[in-house]
C-alpha positions in Angstrom: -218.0 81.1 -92.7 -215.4 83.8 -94.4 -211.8 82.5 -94.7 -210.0 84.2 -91.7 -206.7 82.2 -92.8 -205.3 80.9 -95.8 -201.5 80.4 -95.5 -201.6 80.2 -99.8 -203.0 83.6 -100.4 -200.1 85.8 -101.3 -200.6 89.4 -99.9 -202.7 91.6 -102.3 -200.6 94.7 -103.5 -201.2 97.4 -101.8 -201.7 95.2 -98.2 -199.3 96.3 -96.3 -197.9 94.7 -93.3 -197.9 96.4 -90.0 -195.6 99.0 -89.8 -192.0 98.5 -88.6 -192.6 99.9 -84.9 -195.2 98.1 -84.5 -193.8 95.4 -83.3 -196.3 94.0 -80.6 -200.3 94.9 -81.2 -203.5 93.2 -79.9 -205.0 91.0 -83.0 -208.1 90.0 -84.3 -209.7 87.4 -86.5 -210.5 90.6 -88.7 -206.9 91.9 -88.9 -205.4 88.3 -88.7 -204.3 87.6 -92.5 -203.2 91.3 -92.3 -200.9 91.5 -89.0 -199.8 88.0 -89.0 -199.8 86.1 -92.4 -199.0 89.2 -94.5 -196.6 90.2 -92.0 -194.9 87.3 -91.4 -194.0 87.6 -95.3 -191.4 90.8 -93.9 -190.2 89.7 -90.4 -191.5 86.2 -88.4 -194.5 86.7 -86.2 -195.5 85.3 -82.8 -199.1 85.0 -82.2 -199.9 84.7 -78.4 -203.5 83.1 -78.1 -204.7 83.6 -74.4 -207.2 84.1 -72.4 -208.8 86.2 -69.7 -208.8 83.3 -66.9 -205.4 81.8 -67.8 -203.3 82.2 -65.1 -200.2 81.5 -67.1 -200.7 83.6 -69.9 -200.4 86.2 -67.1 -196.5 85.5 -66.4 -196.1 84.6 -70.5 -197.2 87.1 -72.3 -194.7 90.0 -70.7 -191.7 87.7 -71.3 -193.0 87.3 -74.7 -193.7 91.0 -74.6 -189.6 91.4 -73.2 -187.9 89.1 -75.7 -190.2 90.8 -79.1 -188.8 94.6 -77.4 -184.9 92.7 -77.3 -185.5 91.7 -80.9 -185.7 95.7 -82.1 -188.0 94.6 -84.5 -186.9 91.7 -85.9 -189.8 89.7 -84.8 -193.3 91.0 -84.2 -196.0 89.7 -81.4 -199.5 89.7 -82.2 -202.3 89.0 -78.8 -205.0 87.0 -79.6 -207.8 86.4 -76.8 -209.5 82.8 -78.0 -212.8 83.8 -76.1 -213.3 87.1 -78.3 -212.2 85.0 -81.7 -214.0 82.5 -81.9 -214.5 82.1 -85.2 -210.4 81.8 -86.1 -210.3 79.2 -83.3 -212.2 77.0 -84.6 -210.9 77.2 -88.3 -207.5 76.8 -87.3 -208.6 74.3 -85.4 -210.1 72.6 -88.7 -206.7 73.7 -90.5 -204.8 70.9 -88.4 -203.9 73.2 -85.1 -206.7 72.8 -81.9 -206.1 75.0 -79.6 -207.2 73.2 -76.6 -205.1 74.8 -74.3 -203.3 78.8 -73.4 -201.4 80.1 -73.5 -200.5 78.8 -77.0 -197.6 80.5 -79.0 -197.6 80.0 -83.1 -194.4 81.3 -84.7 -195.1 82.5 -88.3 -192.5 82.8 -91.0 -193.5 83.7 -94.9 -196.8 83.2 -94.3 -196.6 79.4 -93.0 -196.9 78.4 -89.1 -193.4 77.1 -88.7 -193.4 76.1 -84.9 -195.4 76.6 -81.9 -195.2 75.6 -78.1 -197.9 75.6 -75.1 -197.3 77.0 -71.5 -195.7 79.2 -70.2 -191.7 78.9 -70.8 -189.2 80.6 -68.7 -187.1 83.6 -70.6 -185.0 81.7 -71.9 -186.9 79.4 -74.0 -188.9 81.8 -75.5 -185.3 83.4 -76.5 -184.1 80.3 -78.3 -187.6 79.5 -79.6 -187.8 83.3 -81.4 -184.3 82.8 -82.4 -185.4 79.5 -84.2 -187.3 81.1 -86.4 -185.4 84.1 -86.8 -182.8 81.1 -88.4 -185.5 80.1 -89.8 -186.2 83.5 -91.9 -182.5 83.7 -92.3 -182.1 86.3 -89.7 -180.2 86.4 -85.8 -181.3 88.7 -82.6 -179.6 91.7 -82.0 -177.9 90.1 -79.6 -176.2 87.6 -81.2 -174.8 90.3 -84.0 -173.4 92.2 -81.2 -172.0 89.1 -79.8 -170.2 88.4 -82.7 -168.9 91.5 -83.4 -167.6 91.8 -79.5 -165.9 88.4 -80.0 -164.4 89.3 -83.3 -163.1 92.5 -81.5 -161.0 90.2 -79.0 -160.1 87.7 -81.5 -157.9 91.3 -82.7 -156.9 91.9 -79.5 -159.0 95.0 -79.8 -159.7 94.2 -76.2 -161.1 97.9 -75.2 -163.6 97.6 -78.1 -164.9 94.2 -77.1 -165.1 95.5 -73.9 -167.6 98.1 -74.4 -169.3 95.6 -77.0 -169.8 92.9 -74.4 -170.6 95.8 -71.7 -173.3 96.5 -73.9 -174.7 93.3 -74.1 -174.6 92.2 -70.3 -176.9 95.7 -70.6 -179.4 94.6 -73.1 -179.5 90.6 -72.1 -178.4 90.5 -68.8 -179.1 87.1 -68.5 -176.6 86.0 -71.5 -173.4 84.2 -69.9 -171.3 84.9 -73.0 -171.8 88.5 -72.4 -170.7 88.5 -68.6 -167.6 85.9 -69.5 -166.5 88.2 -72.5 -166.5 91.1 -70.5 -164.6 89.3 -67.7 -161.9 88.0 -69.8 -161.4 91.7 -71.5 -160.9 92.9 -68.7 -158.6 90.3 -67.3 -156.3 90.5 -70.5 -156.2 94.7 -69.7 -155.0 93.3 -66.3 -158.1 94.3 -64.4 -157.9 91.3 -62.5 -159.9 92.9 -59.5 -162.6 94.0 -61.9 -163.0 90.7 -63.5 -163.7 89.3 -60.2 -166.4 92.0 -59.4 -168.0 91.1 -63.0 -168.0 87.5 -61.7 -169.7 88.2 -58.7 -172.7 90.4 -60.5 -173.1 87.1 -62.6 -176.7 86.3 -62.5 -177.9 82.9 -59.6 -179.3 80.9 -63.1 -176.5 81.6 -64.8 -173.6 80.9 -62.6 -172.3 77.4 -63.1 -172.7 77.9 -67.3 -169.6 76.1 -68.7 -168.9 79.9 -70.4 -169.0 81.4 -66.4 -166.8 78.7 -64.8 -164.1 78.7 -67.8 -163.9 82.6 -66.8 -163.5 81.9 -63.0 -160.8 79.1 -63.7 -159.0 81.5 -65.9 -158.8 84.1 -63.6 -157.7 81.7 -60.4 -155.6 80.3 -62.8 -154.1 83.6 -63.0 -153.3 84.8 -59.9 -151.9 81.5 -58.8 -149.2 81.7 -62.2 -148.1 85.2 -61.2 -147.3 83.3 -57.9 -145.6 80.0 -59.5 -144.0 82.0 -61.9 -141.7 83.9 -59.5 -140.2 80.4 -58.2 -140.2 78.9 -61.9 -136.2 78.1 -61.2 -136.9 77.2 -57.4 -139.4 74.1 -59.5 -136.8 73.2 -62.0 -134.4 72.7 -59.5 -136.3 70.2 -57.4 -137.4 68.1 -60.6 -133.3 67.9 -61.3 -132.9 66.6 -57.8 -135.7 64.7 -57.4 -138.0 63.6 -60.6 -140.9 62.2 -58.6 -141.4 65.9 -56.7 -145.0 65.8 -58.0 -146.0 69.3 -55.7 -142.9 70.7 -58.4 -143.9 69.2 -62.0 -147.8 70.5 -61.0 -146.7 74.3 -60.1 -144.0 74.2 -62.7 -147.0 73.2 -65.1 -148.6 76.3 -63.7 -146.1 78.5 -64.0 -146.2 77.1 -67.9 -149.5 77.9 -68.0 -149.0 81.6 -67.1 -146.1 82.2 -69.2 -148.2 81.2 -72.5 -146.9 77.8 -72.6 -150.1 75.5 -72.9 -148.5 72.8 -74.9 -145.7 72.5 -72.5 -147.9 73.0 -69.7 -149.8 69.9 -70.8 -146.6 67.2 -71.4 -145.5 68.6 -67.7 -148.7 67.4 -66.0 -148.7 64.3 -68.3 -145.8 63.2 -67.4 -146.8 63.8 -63.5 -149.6 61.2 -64.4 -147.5 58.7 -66.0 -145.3 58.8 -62.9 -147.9 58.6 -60.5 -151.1 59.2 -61.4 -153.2 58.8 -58.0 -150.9 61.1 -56.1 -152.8 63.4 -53.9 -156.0 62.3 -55.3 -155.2 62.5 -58.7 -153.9 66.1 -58.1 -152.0 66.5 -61.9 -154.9 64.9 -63.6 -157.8 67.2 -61.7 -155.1 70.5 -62.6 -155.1 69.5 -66.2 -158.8 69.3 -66.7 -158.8 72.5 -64.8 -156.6 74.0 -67.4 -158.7 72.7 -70.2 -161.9 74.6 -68.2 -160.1 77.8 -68.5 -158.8 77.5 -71.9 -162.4 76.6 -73.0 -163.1 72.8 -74.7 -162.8 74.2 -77.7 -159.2 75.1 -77.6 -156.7 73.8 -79.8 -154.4 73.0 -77.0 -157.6 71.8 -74.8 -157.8 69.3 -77.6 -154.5 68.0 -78.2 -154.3 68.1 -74.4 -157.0 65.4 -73.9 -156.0 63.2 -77.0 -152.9 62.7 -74.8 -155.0 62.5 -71.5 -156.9 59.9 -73.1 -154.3 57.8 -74.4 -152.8 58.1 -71.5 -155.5 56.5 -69.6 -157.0 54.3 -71.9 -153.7 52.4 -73.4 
């Protein structure tokens, strides 16, 4: 039997890979050391074996197909049908990978199977599984350059430009929750407020309750109600000075805080509503700080010192 696959054999000179838009081609047990091992040397390569009877190769292969097109070449896809190849079946199968079921998916990166996965995966999965290797190669999707830059952008307050950079993502991946809660908050810190919301409400149903989407929609609620609370900051302090256990005041004074920039200050008003009472309406000041920390994102510097104090607070 001739050696189909040998994941030693360097490419011979002159034995090229396929060329850079061809990014998804039908293989062969003839071509395979070519398209895929050869190939894999440049960009990684996903092999889809399959088969003519296999229902789910029928709903993998075009999200396979979707996520290679995303990549803009950064990844290739090569179709294998097991029934026609035979022969490469069975001496991968003898190389330590049976493939006893489709649809199978091998990732190859410098010429070495570096992961595979069986069945068919929703979008997603395949996404983080072609990013895996991508890491893997030391590369990144499109996507996630594009992310970067966009979130770099509003780091600078360059909000139109991270605007149009997230717009353009929620385009090309518009299943990626960063991309939909970037474009959201740009466009509530240009004071689109009403657009935010309408960006919100085109969020994809799978996507919805991500921890990136609900931080957006706490940010923005958050919002309106500190325009509100701000206008009566005084009308707040005024109550506390009369009356220290007004816990409706310390809470809207905390969001008024809050709206004004004031996080840290925001969080020592609403702990001090806790230490004063802390299962007043339901636990009102402790549920309104967490919602805080939601909107400012978990990774927030004043999300963090906030819940060393919460936690203290609780747990002394």
């Amino acid at each position: 039997m001739d050696v189909i696959f040998d994941p030693t054999r360097q490419a011979a000179p002159g034995g090229a890979a396929a060329p850079a838009g061809d990014i998804i081609k039908d293989g062969d047990q003839r071509s395979f050391m070519q398209d895929v091992v050869q190939a894999s040397r440049e960009v990684p390569v996903l092999v889809d074996f399959w088969a003519t009877w296999c229902g789910p190769c029928k709903t993998l292969t075009p999200t396979l197909e979707k996520v290679v097109k995303a990549a803009q070449g950064r990844v290739r896809l090569v179709k294998i049908d097991i029934d026609k190849n035979r022969q490469l079946v069975q001496q991968l199968a003898q190389m330590g990978l049976p493939l006893q079921s489709v649809p199978t998916v091998v990732g190859f990166v410098q010429g070495q199977i570096a992961d595979l996965f069986q069945g068919a995966l929703p979008e997603g999965e395949v996404k983080k599984f072609v990013e895996n290797l991508l890491k893997m190669a030391g590369g990144t999707l499109p996507g996630a350059d594009l992310l970067a830059e966009a979130k770099a952008a509003a780091e600078q307050g360059d909000h139109q430009a991270a605007l149009e950079l997230f717009a353009a993502l929620v385009q090309a991946e518009p299943e990626n929750p960063e991309a939909f809660a970037g474009l959201a908050r740009c466009l509530m810190n240009m004071g689109e407020e009403a657009q935010a919301q309408e960006v919100l409400d085109q969020v994809p149903e799978k996507i919805k309750d991500h921890a990136e989407i609900a931080s957006v929609r706490s940010a923005l609620q958050l919002a309106i109600e500190g325009r509100q609370a701000r206008e009566k900051l005084g009308e707040f302090e005024r109550r506390l000075a009369a009356d220290p256990d007004d816990h409706a005041a310390r809470i809207d004074l905390a969001v008024a805080l809050n709206a004004m920039g004031e996080r840290a200050k925001a969080v020592d008003t609403l702990i001090e509503a806790i230490k004063r009472d802390r299962t007043w309406n339901e636990e009102a000041a402790r549920k309104q700080l967490l919602k805080f920390f939601e909107a400012w994102g978990f990774d927030d510097p004043a999300t963090l010192a906030g819940r060393r104090k919460l936690s203290t607070l609780l747990f002394r």
